[in-house]
Backbone as CSV, one residue per row, in Angstrom:
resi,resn,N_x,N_y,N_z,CA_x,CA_y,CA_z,C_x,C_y,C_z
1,UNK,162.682,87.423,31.319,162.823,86.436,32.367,161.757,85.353,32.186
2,UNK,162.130,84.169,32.244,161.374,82.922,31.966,160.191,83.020,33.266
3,UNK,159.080,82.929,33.500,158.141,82.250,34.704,158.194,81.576,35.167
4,UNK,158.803,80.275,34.210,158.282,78.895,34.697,159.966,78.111,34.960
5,UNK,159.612,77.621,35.977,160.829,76.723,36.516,161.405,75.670,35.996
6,UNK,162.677,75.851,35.023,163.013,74.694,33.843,164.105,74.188,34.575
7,UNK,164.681,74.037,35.730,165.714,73.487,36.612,165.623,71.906,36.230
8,UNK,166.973,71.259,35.686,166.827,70.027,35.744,165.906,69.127,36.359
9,UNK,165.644,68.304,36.009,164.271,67.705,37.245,164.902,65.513,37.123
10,UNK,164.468,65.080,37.445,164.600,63.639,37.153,163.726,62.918,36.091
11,UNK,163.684,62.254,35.507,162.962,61.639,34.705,161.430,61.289,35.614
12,UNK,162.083,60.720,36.808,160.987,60.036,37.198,159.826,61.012,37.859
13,UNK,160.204,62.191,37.866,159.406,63.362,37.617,158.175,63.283,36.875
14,UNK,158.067,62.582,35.520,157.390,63.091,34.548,155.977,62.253,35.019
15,UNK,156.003,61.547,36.064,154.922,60.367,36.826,154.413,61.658,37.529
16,UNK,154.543,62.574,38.329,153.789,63.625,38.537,152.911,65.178,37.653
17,UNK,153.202,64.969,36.589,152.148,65.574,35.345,150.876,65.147,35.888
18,UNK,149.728,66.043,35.810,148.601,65.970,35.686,147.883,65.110,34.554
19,UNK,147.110,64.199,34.794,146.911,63.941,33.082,145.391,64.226,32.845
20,UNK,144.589,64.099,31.921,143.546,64.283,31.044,143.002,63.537,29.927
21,UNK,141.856,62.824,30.965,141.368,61.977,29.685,139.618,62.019,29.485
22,UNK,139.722,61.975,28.275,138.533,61.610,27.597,137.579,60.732,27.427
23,UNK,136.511,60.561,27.981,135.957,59.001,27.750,135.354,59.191,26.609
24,UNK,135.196,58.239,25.823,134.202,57.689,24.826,134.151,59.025,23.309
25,UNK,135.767,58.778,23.427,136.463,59.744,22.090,138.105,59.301,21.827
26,UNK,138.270,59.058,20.344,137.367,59.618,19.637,136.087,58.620,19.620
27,UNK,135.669,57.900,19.668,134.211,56.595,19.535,134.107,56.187,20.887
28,UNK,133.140,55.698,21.205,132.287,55.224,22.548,133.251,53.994,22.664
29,UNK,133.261,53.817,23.962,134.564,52.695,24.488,135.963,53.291,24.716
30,UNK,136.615,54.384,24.230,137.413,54.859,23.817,137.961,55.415,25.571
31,UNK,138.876,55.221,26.090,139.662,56.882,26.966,140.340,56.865,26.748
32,UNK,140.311,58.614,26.065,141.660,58.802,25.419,142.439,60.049,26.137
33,UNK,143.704,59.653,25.787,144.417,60.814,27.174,145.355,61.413,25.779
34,UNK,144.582,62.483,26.624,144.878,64.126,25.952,146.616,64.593,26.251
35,UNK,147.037,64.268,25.759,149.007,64.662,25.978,148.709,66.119,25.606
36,UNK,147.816,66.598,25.387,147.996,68.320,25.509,148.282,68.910,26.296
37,UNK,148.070,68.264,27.873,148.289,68.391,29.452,150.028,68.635,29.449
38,UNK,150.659,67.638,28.386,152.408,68.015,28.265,152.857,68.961,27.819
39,UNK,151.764,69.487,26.513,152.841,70.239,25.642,152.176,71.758,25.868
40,UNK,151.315,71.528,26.525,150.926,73.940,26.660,151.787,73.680,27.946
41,UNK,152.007,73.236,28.458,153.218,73.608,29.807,154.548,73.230,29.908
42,UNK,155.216,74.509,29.546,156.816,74.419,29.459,157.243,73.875,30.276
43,UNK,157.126,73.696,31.668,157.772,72.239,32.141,158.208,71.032,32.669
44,UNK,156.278,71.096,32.172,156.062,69.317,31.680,156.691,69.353,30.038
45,UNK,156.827,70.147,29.316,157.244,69.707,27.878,158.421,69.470,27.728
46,UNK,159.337,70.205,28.924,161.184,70.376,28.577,160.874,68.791,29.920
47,UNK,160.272,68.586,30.513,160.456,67.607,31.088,160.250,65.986,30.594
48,UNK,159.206,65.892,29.561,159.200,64.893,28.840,160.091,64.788,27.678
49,UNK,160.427,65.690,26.966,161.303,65.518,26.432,162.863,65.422,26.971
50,UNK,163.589,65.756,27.931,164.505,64.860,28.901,164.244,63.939,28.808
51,UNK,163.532,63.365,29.827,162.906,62.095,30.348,163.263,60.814,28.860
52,UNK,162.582,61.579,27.688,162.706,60.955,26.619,164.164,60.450,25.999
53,UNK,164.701,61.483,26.426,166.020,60.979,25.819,167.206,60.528,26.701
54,UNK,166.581,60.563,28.056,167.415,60.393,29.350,167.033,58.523,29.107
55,UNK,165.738,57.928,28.894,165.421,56.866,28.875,165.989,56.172,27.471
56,UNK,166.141,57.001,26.615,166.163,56.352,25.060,167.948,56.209,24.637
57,UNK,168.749,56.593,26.111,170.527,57.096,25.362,171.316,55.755,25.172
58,UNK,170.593,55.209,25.610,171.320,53.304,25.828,171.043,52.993,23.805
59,UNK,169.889,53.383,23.612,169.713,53.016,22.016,170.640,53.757,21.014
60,UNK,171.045,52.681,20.320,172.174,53.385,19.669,171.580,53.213,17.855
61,UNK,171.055,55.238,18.223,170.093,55.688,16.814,170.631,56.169,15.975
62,UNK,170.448,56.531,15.011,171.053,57.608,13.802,169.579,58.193,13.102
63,UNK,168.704,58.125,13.540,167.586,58.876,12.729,166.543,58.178,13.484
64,UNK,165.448,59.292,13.650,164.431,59.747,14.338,162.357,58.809,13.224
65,UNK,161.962,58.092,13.932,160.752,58.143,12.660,159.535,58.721,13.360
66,UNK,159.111,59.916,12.990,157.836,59.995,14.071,156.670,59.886,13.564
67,UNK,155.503,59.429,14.628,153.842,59.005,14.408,153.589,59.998,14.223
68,UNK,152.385,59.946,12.665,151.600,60.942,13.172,150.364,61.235,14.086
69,UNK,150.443,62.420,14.902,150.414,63.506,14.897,151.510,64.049,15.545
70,UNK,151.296,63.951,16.575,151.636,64.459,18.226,153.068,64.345,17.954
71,UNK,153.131,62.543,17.484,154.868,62.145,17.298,155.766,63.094,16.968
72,UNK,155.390,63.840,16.184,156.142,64.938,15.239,156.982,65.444,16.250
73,UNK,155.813,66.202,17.253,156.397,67.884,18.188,157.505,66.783,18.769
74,UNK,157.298,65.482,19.732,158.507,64.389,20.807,159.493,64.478,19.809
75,UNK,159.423,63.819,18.421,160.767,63.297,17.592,161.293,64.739,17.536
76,UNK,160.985,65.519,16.672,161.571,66.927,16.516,162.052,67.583,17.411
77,UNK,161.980,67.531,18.682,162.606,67.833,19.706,163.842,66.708,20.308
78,UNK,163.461,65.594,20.019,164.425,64.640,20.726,165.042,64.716,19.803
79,UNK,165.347,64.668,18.055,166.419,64.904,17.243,167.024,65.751,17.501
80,UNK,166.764,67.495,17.482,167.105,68.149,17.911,168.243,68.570,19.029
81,UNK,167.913,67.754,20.554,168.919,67.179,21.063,169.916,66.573,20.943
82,UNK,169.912,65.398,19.823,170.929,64.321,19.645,171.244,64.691,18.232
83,UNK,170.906,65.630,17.935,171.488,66.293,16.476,171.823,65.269,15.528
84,UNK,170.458,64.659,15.180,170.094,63.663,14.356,168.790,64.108,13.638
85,UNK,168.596,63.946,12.418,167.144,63.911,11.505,166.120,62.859,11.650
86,UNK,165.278,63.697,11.235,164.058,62.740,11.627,162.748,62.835,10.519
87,UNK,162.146,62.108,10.124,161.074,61.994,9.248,159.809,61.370,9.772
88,UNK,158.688,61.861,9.143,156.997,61.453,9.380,156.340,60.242,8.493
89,UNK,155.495,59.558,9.470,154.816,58.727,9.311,153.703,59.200,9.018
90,UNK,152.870,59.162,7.876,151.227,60.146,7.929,150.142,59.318,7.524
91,UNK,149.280,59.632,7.667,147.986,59.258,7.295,148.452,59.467,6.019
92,UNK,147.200,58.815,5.006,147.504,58.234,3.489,147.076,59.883,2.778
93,UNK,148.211,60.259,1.829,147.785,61.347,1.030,148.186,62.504,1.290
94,UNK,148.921,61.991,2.668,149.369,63.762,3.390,150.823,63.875,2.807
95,UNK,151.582,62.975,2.597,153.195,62.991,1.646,153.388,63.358,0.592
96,UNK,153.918,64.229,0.242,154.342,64.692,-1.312,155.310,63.702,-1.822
97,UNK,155.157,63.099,-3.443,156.606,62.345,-4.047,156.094,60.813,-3.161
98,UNK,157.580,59.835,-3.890,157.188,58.521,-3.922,156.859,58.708,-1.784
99,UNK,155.764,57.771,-1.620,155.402,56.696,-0.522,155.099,55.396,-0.739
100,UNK,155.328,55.002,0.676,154.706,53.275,0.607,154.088,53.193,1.452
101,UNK,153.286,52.616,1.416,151.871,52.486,2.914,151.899,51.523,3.217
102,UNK,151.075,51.295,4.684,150.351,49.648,5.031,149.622,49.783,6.110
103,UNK,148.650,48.885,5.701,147.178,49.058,6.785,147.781,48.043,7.663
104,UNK,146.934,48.560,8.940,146.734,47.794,10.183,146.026,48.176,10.855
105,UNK,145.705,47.024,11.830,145.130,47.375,13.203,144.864,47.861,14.443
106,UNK,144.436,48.649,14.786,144.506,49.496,16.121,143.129,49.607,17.161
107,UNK,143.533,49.719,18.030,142.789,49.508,19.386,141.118,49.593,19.084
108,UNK,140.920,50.724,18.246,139.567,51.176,17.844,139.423,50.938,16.479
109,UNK,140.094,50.045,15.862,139.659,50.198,14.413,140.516,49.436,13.546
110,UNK,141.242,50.000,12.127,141.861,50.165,11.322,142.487,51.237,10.958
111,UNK,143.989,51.586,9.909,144.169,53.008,9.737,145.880,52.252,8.597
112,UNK,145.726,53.274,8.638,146.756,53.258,7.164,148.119,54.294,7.396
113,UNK,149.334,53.914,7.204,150.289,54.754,7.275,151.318,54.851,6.162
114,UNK,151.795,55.802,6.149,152.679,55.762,4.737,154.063,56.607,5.359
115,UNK,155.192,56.372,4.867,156.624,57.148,4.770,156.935,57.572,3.453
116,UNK,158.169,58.180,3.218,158.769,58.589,2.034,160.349,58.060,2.105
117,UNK,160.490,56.900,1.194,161.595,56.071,1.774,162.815,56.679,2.061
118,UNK,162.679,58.121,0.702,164.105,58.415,0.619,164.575,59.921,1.818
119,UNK,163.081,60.118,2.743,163.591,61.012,4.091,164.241,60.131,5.038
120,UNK,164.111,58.533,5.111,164.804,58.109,5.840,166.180,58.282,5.704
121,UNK,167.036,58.854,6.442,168.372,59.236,5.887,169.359,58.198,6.648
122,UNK,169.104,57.748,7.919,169.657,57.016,8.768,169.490,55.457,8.625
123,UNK,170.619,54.494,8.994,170.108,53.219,9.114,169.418,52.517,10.615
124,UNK,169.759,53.433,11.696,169.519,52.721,13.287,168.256,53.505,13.496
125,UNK,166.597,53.240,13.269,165.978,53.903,13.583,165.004,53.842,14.858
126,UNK,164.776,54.753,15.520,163.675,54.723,17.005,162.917,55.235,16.125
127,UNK,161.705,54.665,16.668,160.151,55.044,16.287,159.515,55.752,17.452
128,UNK,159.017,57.466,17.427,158.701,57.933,18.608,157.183,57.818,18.295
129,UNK,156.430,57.946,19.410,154.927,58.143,19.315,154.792,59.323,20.137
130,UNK,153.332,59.271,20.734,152.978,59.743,22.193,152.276,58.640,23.358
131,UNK,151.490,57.823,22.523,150.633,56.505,23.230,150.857,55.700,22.854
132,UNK,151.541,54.188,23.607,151.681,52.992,22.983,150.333,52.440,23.745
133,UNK,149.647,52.010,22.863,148.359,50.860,23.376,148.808,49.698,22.643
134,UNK,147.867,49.149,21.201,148.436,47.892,21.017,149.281,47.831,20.609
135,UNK,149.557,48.712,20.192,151.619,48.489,19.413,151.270,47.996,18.028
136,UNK,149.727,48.304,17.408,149.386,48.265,15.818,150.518,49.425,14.806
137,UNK,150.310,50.254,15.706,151.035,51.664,14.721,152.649,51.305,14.753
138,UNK,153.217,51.129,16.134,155.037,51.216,15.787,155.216,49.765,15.143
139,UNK,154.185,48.929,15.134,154.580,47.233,14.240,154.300,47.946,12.855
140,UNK,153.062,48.613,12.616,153.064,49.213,11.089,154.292,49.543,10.526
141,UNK,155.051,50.850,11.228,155.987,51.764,11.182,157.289,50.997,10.873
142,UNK,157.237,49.935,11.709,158.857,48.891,12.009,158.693,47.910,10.932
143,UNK,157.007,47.327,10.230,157.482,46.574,9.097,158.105,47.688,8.119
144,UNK,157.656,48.701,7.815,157.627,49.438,6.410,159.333,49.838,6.473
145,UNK,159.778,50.386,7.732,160.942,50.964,7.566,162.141,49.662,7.734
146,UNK,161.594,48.080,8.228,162.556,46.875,7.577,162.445,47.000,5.893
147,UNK,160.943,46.778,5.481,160.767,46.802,4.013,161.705,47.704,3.498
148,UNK,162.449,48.413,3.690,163.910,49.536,3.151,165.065,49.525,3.623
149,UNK,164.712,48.378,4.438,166.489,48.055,4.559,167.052,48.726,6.058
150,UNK,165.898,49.138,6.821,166.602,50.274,8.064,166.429,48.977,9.265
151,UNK,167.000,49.164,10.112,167.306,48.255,11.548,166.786,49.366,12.282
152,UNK,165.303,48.594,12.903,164.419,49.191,14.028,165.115,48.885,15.194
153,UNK,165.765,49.525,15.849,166.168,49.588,17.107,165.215,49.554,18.461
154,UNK,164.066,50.076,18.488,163.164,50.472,18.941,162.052,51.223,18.922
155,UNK,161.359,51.651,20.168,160.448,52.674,20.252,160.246,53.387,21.324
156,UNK,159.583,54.658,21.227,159.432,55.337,22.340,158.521,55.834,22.366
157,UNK,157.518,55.929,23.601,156.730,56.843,23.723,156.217,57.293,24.559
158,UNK,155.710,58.640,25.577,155.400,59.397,26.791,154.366,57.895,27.491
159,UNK,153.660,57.811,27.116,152.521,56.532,27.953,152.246,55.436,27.180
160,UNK,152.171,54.305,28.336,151.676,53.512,27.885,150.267,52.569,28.464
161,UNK,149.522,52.362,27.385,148.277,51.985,28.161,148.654,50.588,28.736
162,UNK,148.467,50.286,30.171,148.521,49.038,30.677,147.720,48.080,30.284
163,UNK,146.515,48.351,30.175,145.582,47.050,29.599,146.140,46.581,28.411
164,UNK,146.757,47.304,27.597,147.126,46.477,26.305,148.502,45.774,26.256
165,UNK,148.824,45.598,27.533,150.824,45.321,27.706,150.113,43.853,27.501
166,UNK,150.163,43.007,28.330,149.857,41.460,28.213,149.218,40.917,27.077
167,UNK,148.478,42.279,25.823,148.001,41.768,24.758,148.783,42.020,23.487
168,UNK,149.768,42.227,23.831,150.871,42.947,22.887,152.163,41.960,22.399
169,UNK,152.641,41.794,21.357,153.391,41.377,20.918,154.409,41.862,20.052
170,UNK,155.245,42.638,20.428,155.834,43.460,19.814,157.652,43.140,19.507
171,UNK,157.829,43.479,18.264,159.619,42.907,17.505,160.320,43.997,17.959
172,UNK,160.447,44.777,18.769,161.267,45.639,19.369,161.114,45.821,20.860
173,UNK,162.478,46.395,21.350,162.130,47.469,22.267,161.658,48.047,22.745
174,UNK,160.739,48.389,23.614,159.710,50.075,23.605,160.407,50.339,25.238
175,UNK,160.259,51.758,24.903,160.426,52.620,26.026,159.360,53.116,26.243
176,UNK,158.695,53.360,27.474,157.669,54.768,28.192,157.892,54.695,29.141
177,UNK,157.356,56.247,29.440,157.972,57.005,30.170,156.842,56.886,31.904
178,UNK,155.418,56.475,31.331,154.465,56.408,32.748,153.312,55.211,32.089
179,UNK,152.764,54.437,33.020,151.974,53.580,33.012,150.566,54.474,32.837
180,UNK,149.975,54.136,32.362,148.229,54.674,32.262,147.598,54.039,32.119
């Protein structure tokens, strides 16, 4: 017998999760919110992932691209649902066989991402995350996977930081799911 109460819920549910953040990590200036608060609790996890695909069904996808880290566990579950494939975005060196990379900019820094052209299997792709702040990583993600010929449909991801909306300029779509 399950414990925990997985009864349909509403999307707009997922605005009552507890959240958890970090100041001055990973680097000083930094709060960073811990989405771990989603995924050790079954259901906040079956609830964001709904939510995710309850918000994302208007996009019309055929394959999944997820950020790394976190991105992985959201895409792999939201494919899963829509019984579609999905492939990783990684830090440089973590891909076996041909990649293509490209640096950019992000909130705290710089950072580098790479795909493997030929896991993209789909042409309509959503880009999932967990945090949209400046929208450095899904602009990374959305040049590399135009550079191959795929039509970025969008993006998705559980939060988004408000301070960085008015500084953002972004060639897609984005979905989230709660303001932070």
């Amino acid at each position: 017998m399950n414990v925990f109460d997985l009864r349909p819920r509403s999307p707009a549910d997922f605005d009552t999760i507890p959240l958890e953040f970090f100041q001055d990590y990973p680097e000083p200036g930094v709060n960073f919110i811990d989405v771990g608060c989603v995924f050790d609790n079954p259901a906040h996890w079956q609830l964001a992932i709904d939510a995710l695909n309850a918000r994302t069904a208007h996009l019309d996808v055929d394959f999944l691209l997820a950020m790394d880290a976190r991105g992985f566990m959201l895409a792999g579950a939201l494919a899963y649902l829509r019984g579609i494939g999905f492939a990783m975005a990684r830090k440089p060196g973590k891909l076996p066989g041909e990649a293509i990379a490209i640096d950019y900019r992000r909130e705290y820094g710089s950072a580098t991402i790479e795909i493997q052209p030929e896991r993209i299997k789909g042409k309509r792709v959503l880009i999932v995350d967990d945090v949209l702040a400046t929208g450095g990583t899904i602009e990374a993600a959305a040049t590399l996977l135009r550079r191959i010929g795929k039509d970025v449909v969008g993006a998705a991801a559980l939060f988004d930081v408000a301070f960085f909306k008015d500084k953002r300029n972004l060639t897609m779509p984005v979905v989230t799911l709660r303001d932070v």
